[in-house]
N, C-alpha and C positions, 0 to 999 in steps of 0.2 A: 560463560555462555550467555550470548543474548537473542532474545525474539522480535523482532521486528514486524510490523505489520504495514504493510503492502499499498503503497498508490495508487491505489485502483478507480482510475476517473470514471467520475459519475456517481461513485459507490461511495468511498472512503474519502466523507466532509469533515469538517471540522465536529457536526452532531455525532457522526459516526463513532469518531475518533474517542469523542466525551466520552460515548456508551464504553465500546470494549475495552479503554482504558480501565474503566471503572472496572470492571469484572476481575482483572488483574492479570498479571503474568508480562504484560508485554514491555519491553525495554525501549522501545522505537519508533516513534510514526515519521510518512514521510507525507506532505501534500500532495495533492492533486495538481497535476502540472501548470506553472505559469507561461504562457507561451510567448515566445519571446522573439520579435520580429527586428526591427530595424530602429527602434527608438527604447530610449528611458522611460517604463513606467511610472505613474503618479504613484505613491504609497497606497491611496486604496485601494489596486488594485492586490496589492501584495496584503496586506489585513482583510480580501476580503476572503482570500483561497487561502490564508492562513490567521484568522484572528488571533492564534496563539497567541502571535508576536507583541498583543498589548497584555499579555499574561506568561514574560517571562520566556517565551518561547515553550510552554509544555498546555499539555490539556491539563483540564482542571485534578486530575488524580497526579500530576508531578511529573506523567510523562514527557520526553524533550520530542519537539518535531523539528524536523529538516525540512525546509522550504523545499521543493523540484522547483526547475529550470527547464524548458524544451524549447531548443532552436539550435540553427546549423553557423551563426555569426560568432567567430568569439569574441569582435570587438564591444556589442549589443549584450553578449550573455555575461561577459565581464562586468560591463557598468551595469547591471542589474544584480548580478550577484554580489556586488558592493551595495548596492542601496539596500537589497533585502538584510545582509551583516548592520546595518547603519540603522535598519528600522529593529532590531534585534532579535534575529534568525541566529540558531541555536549550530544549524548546520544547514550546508547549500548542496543538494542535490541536484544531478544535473538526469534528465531522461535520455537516454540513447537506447531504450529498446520498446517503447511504443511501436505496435503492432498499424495502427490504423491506417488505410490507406490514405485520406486528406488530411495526417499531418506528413505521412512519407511523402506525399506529393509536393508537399511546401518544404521539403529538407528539413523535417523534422523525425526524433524519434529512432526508429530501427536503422532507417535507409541510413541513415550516416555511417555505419558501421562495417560500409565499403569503401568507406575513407579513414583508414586507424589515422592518419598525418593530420587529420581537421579536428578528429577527435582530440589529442596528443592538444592542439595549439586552442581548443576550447579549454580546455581543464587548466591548460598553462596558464592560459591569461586571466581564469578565472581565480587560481590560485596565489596570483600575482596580485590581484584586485582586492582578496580578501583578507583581513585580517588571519593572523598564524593560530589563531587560538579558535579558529573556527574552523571545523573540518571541513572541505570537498567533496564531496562521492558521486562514484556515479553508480547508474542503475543500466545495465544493458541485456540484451540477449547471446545465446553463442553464435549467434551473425544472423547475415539477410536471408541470404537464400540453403545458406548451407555452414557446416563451423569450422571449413578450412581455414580460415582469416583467426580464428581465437584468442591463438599465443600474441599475434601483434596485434590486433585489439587490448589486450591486458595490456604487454607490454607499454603500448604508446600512452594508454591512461596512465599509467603505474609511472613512465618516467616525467610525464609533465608534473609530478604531482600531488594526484591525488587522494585522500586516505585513507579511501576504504571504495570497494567495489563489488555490486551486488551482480549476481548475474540468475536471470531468469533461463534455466537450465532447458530452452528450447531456443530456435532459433524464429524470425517474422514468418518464415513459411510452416513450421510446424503450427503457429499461430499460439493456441490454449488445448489443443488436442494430446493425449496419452500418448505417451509418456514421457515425462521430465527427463533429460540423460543427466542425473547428478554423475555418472562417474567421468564426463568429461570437463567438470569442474578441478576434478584432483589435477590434474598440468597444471592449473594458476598458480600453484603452493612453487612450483620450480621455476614460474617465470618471474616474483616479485614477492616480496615479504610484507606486503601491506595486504590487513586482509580482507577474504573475500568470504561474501552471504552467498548463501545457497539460498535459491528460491523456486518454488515452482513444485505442484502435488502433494503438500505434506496437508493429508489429510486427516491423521491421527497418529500418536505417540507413535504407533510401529513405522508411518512413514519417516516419522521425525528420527527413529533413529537410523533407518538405512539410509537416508538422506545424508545423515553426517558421515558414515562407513562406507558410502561410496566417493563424498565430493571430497571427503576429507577437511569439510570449513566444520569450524568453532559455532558458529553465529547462522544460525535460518530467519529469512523472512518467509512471514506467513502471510495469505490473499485470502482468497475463497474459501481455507480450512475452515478460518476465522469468522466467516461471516457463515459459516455454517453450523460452527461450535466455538460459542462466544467465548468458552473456559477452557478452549484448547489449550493458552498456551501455559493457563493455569495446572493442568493434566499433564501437560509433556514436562515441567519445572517439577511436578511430584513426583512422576516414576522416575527421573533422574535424581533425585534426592530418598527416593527408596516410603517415600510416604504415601499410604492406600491415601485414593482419592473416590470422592464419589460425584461425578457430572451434575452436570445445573440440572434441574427437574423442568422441564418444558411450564410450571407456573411462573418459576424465575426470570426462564428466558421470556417468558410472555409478557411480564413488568418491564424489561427493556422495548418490546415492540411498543406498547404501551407508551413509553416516556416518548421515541422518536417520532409518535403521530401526536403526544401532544405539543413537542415539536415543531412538527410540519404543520400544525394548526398556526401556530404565530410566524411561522418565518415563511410560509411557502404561499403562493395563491393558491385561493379555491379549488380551482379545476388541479392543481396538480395537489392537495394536500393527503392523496393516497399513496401518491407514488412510490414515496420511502419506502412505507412496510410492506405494499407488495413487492418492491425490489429485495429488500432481506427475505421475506418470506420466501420468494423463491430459491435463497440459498439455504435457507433456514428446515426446508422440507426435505434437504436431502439426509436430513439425522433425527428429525422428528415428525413423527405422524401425523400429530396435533398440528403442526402448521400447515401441511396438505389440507389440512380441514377448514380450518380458517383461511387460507389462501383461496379455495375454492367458493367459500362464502363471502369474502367482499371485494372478489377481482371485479366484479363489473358496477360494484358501487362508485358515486365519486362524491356524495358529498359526504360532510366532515359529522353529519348527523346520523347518516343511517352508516357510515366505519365506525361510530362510536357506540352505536345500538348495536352494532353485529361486534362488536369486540367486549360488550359487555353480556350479550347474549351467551359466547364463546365462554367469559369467564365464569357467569352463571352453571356452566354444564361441567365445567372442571370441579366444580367446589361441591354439586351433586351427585360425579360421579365416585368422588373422596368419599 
């Protein structure tokens, strides 16, 4: 069984990645999509959405990342998905279930997934393109508007190819709104034997496991759980193994906020160097109190002086409330 965690543009950078690697459990990342139009990217564009790639292709705890892909050409998404193998990408994902409306407008993303035959002849050529020893996959939804199209969705991916298929258990119009239909994931097991992630709501061990007993997949990617409980998928690999586990204690998880704003202090401008940790803390407040508190105290900060004073302020009241 493996955990995955989740392409979540904007969210899940290559900092991100550093962090909940580190905390452990997770088997998989995948990048933040490269988008992919009508020409050959330069290599920096590929190290810049995946530095991995000058380290092996894994984050710094060992994990392997899988490049994403997002575009509707497959002659364009082929020679890209060779250059990314060529700069050494571990594995090449491809996006067909981006929800957004201007990349669905530019034939990127979900909307393709009313075309399974363009899909089928993306994956083909990509897998045509790549080296054998480099997996494929792609990452979709159960369709555009609705998941009558599903089975030839699989299908078409499955016979060009590729080898392994994650599916985000909503379709573009259900968007990220409740609830995930994992049990209409169980049909892929009878249209193809390569396999398929479940993805989509698993917000703790007990979703983690109905997730598997309705889709019927081996393998979950995790999104949002993750960046709400950084040791999720440390917690879901123990009750599966039958070992008491006891959760990060909100000072833990606050040394990772900590590390990604001293982070954004070197790598980000000024005006945005809050950004990060207000973006996790908003996910971060739906499993811990402590961060509604600190989120409340330095959402209208921006410089890197007074998040630093309000985040030492924060740790000062933890260590006196002990």
């Amino acid at each position: 069984m493996q955990l995955h965690l989740a392409p979540m543009e904007g969210v899940v950078n290559a900092r991100m990645r550093a962090l909940l690697t580190a905390v452990g459990g997770i088997d998989r990342c995948i990048t933040e999509f490269v988008r992919i139009s009508d020409q050959l990217l330069p290599p920096r564009v590929f190290y810049r959405l995946c530095p991995e790639l000058r380290e092996a292709g894994c984050t710094p705890s060992g994990v392997p990342v899988y490049l994403q892909l997002l575009g509707g050409e497959p002659g364009p998404m082929a020679e890209n998905a060779a250059r990314a193998a060529s700069l050494g990408a571990v594995g090449i994902d491809t996006n067909f279930g981006c929800p957004a409306k201007c990349v669905n407008r530019h034939r990127g993303g979900s909307v393709l997934l009313d075309e399974p035959e363009l899909l089928h002849q993306i994956i083909k050529e990509m897998r045509a393109a790549v080296p054998a020893a480099i997996p494929v996959t792609a990452k979709i939804r159960l369709g555009f508007k609705d998941s009558s199209r599903l089975a030839e969705i699989i299908a078409a991916i499955s016979e060009a190819g590729a080898d392994a298929i994650t599916i985000h258990a909503r379709t573009k119009e259900d968007g990220y709104k409740p609830p995930a239909h994992w049990s209409l994931l169980a049909q892929a097991h009878n249209i193809t034997n390569i396999p398929i992630i479940a993805n989509g709501e698993v917000w703790s061990p007990d979703d983690f496991q109905r997730c598997r007993a309705e889709s019927q997949c081996r393998d979950v990617m995790l999104g949002r759980g993750l960046l709400a409980r950084p040791d999720l998928a440390l917690e879901i690999k123990s009750v599966l193994s039958g070992v008491p586990y006891q959760r990060n204690s909100w000072a833990a998880i606050l040394r990772l906020v900590n590390a990604l704003f001293e982070d954004s202090i070197l790598n980000c401008a000024p005006r945005h160097v809050g950004g990060p940790i207000k973006q996790w803390l908003g996910y971060l407040r739906r499993e811990y109190r402590e961060a509604q508190t600190l989120f409340e105290r330095i959402k209208r900060l921006n410089t890197a002086s007074d998040i630093q004073a309000a985040l030492d302020e924060h740790r000062s009241c933890l260590q006196i409330a002990a």
